[in-house]
N, C-alpha and C positions, 0 to 999 in steps of 0.2 A: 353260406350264412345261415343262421340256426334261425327256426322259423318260431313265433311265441305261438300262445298257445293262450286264444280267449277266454272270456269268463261262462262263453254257454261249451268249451271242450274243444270247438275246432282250431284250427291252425289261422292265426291272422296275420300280422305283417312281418316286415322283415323286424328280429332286432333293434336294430339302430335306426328306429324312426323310422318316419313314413316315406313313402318316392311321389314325387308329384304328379297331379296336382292333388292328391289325398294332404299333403302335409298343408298344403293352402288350403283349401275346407275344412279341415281342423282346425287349423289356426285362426279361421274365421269366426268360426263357432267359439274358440278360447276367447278372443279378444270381445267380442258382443258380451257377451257373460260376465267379462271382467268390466267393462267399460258401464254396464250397469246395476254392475254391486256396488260399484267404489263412487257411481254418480251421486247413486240417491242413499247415501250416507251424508249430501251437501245441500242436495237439490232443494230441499223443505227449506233450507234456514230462511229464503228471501220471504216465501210465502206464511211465515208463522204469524204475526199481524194479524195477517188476513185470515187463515182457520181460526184464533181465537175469539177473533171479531164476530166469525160466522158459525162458530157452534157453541157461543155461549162459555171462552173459558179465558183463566188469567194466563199471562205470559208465562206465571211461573209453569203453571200446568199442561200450558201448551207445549215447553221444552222439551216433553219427555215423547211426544213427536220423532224427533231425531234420538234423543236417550233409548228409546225402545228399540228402533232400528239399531244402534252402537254396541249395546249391550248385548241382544243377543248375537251380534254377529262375532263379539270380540271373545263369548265364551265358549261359545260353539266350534274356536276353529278348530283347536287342539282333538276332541273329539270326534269332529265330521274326518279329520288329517287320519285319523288312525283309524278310524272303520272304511278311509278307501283302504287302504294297505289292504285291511281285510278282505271285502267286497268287491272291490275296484272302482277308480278313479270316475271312470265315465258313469259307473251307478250315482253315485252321490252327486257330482257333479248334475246327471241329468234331473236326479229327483229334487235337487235344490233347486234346478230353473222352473219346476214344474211349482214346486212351493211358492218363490218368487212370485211367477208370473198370476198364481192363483189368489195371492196374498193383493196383488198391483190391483187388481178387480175391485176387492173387498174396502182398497182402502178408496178408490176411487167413487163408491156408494156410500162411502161412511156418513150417518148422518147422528154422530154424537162422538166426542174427544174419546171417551173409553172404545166407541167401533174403531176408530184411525188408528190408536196408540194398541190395541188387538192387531190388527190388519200388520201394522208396520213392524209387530214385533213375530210374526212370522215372516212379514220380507226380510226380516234383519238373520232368521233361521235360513229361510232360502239363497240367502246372499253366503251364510257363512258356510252351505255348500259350497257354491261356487269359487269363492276364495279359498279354500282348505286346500283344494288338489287343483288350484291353477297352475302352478308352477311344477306339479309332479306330471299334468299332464303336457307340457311345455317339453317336458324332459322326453316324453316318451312319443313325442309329435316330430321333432328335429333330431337328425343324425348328429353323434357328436361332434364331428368336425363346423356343426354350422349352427351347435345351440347356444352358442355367445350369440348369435341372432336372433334367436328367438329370443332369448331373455332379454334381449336390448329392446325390442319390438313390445315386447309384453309391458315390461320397465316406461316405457316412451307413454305407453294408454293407460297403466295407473296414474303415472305422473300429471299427464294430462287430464283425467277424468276426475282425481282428487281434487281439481282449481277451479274446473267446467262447473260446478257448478252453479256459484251463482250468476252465470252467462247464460246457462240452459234454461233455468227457470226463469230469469226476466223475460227471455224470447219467447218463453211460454207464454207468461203471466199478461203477457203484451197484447198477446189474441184471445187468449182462454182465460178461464176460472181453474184456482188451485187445484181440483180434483183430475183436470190433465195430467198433472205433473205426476202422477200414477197409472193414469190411460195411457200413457204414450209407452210404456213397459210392455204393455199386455202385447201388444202385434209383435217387438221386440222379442217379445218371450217365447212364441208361438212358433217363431221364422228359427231361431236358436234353437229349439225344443226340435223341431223338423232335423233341423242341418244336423244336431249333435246326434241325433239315434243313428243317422248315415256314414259320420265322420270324426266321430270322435273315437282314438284306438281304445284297446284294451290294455287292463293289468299284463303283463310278460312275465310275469316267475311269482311262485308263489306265495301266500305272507310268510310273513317270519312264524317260524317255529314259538310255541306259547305265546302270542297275539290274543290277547283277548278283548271285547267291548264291556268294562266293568261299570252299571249302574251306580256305584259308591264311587268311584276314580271320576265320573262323569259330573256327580254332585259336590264334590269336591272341586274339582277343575271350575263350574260355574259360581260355585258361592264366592273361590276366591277372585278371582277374577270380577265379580261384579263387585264387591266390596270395595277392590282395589279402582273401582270405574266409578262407583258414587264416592266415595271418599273423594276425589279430584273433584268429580262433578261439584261439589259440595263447598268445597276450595274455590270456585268462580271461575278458575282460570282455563277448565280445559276446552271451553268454548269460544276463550277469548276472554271481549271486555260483557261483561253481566250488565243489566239494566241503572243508564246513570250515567258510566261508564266505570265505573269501582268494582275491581275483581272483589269478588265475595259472595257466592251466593247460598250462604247459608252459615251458621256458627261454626268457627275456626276449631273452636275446641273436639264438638260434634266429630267435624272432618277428618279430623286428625285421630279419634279414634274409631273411626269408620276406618281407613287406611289400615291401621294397628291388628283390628280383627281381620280383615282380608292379609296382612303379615302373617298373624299366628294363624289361618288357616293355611296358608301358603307352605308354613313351616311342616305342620302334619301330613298334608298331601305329598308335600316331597320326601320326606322320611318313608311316606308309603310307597312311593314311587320309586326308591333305591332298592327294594327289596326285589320287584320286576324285573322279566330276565327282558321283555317286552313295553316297557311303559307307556302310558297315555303321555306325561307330559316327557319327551325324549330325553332323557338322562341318558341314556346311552350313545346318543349322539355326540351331546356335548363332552364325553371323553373324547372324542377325538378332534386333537388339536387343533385343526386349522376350521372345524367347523363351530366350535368354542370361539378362536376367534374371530371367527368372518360374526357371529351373533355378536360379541361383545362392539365389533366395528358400526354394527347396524344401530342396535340399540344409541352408543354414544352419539352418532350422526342424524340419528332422530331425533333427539333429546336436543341436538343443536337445532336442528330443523324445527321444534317445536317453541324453543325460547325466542327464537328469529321472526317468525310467524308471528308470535305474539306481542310481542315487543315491537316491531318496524309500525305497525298502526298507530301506537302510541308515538313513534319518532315524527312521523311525516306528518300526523292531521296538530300534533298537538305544542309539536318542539319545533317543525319548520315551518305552518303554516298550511300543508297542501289540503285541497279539498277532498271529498273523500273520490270523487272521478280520480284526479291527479292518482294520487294515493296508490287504489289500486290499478291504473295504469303503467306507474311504478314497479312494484310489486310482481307484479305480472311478467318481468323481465326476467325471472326467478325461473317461473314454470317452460316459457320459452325457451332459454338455454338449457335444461334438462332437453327439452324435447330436440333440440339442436342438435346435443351433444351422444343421447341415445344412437344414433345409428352407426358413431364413430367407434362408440366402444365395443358397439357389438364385433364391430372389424376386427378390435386391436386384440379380443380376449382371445386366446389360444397362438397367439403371438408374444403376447406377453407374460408376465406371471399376473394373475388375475390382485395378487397383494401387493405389487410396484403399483398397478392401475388404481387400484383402492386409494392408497396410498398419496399417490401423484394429486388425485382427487380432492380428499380430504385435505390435503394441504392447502390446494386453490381453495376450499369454502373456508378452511381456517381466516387465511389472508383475505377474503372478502366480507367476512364478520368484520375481523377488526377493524376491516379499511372503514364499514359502515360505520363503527363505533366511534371511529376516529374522524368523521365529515365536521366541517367547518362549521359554523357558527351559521352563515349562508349558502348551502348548498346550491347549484343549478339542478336542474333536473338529469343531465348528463352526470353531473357528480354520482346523483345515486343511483342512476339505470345502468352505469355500466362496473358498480361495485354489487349490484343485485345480479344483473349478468354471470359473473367473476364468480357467484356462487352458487347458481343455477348450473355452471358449464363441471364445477367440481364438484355438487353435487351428482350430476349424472355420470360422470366419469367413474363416480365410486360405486353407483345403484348395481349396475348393468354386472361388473363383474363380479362383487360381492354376492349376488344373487345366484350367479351363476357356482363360484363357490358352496354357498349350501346347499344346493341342488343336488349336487354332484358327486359331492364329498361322501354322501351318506351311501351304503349299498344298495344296490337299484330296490331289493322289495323294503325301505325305510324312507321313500320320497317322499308318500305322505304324509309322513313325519313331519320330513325335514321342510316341505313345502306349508303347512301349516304354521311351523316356524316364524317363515316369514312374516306371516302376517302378526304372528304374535311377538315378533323381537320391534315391528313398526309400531304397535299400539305401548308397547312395554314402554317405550324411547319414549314416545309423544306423553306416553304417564306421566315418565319420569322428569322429563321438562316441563311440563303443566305443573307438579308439585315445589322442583327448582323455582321457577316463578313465582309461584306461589308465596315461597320465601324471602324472593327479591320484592316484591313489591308489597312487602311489610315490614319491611326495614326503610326502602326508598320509595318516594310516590311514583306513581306511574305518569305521573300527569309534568312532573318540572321536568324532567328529561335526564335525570338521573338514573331511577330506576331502568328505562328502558336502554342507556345505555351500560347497566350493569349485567345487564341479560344480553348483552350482543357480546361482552365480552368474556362472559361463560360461556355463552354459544360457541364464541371463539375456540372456549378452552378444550368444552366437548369435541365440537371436530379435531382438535391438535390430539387429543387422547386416541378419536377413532383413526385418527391418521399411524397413532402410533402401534392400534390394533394391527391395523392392516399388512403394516410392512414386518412386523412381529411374526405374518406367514411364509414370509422369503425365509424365516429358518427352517418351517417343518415340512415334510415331503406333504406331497398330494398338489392339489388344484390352487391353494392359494399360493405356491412357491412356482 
């Protein structure tokens, strides 16, 4: 077996992933890292109240709490993804827990809205290390006979860490004052900072030929990208329901061309990015087919994921009654069956064609959209826990191997690529639903129960499309047939 070759010159593991117990202390260290990038992207919302209260600011102002951690993390990844390629994984990865954890400090002493919203928009920099080469370093942790495992593993703690949040924070909020909710990182970060300088591998083969870090490609990739983040924000809906409960937070016309300018910068950045034999935002990638579609399947299935999310609050507190405990009790049935259904896939990938498994998926979240859209006039609570269920179990059926797909597909030195991807075909999807709703519920109110069941039934439609992405890869060779 061919032995790689680290980033300080000497010989480090085998190839094909780590032997154990190296592949379990790595994986350690992945899963910590991940589990609190993607926490405190949530964690604040419960506590925002309360900072406004106590540092003197309006709700509108306090939002940008969470907006400054989002934004930087959602522009950063594409850039942090292609300067590991360059550097190596475990560089960026480590210097972003180091930013992180340094940032967790800052915001924990903050004692003015502009110190927090500083602090948090460097956690939100720190995070978007971590996230950029999570999943390249996933690739290079597990042999491939057993990285449907890991990706199912990985898949199971964003899943789960994306929902924890507002559970984490109340149990915080229970004993302590909001500024734990940033102390409790710091020791987190420190134990991860340790573990990862011992255990985390290195890059295997070299970047790509003409790779380059271009300052102008970097400026462009964040304007568009933020543009296209406040435009939504601006729209009300990508937080949910806005203050009142009427999406809206901010002039519709405004937003719409806030959107339009992040479009037309979008346009020029990719025209500059086709001329790259190496791109910042992966064009090269997406020529190849099955990893085209495995993006296209993600996107669609977020975008459902995102209408569903939004929309089910509106059905249960306002069209059936439920309280908001009930509610999100409910709800909750959603993230659990992901988490259920994570360990099963991770079995079935490499047995199956990873775009039957997609496929299979999508179909069940299809049928359990619509089933939701279609509940009675009086639901039980069984009626709707176990058609939330129904799409919790096809949503994870689709995560694990789809993931695995992009991962894969790309040539091993283009993981950070394709690994930054991820995260950015997840925020693309939840955009692109945030705006859909957006739409829907200016046509239909949110409140009679129309609107919300117009958006379960897009929802619907978006999964039947990713459904049709997916099995669209049983034509082309590679990892998704």
């Amino acid at each position: 077996m061919d032995a790689a070759v680290s980033e300080n010159g000497k010989a480090a593991q085998p190839i094909d992933g780590l032997d154990q117990p190296a592949r379990q202390r790595a994986m350690l260290v992945i899963i910590l890292g991940i589990m609190v990038a993607v926490l405190d992207g949530t964690i604040v919302n419960l506590a925002l109240p309360g900072i406004a209260r106590e540092l003197q600011a309006s709700p509108s102002h306090a939002i940008w709490v969470v907006n400054a951690y989002q934004i930087a993390t959602l522009v950063m990844l594409l850039p942090l993804a292609s300067l590991g390629d360059l550097v190596g994984y475990r560089r960026v990865y480590l210097v972003g827990m180091a930013v992180f954890t340094l940032s967790s400090i800052g915001a924990t002493f903050a004692d003015s809205l502009a110190t927090l919203i500083a602090a948090r928009t460097f956690q939100g920099l720190g995070a978007a290390g971590i996230m950029s080469v999570n999943a390249a370093l996933v690739r290079l942790t597990f042999p491939s006979a057993l990285l449907g495992r890991g990706m199912a593993i990985n898949s199971m703690v964003v899943a789960t860490s994306s929902v924890a949040g507002p559970s984490v924070a109340a149990a915080i909020l229970s004993v302590a004052s909001w500024p734990w909710l940033f102390a409790i990182n710091v020791p987190l970060g420190i134990v991860t900072l340790a573990l990862g300088l011992r255990a985390l591998p290195f890059n295997r083969v070299a970047p790509a030929a003409g790779l380059r870090f271009s300052p102008v490609d970097v400026a462009l990739n964040v304007l568009m990208f933020s543009l296209v983040f406040l435009g939504v924000d601006r729209l009300g809906v990508r937080e949910g329901v806005r203050e009142g409960g009427v999406p809206g937070g901010g002039s519709q016309a405004s937003a719409w061309l806030i959107l339009l300018a992040g479009v037309a910068v979008g346009f020029v950045y990719l025209r500059r990015q086709r001329k790259l034999a190496v791109p910042l935002f992966p064009i090269d990638l997406l020529r190849i087919p099955v990893f085209a579609l495995s993006m296209g399947t993600s996107v669609a299935a977020f975008c459902a994921q995102m209408l569903a999310y939004i929309a089910l609050p509106f059905l249960l507190l306002e069209v059936y009654g439920r309280s908001h405990i009930e509610a999100g009790l409910l709800i909750t049935a959603w993230p659990l069956a992901i988490v259920a259904m994570a360990p099963i896939a991770g079995r079935l990938i490499g047995r199956y064609p990873d775009g039957l498994l997609g496929g299979i998926g999508l179909g069940l979240l299809a049928v359990g959209l619509a089933l939701l859209a279609a509940l009675p006039a009086q639901p039980g609570n069984a009626d709707i826990a176990w058609r939330m269920a129904l799409c919790g179990l096809g949503f994870g059926l689709f995560q694990s191997p789809n993931n695995h797909t992009i991962v894969t597909s790309p040539p091993a030195h283009r993981s950070g690529a394709a690994s930054g991807m991820l995260g950015t075909a997840r925020l693309t999807g939840q955009t692109l639903g945030a705006v859909v709703l957006a739409g829907v519920f200016s046509i239909w109110s949110p409140h009679g129960g129309h609107g919300p069941v117009v958006a379960l039934v897009l929802a619907a439609c978006c999964a039947g499309l990713a459904a049709v992405f997916s099995s669209l890869r049983l034509k082309t060779t590679g990892h998704g047939g």
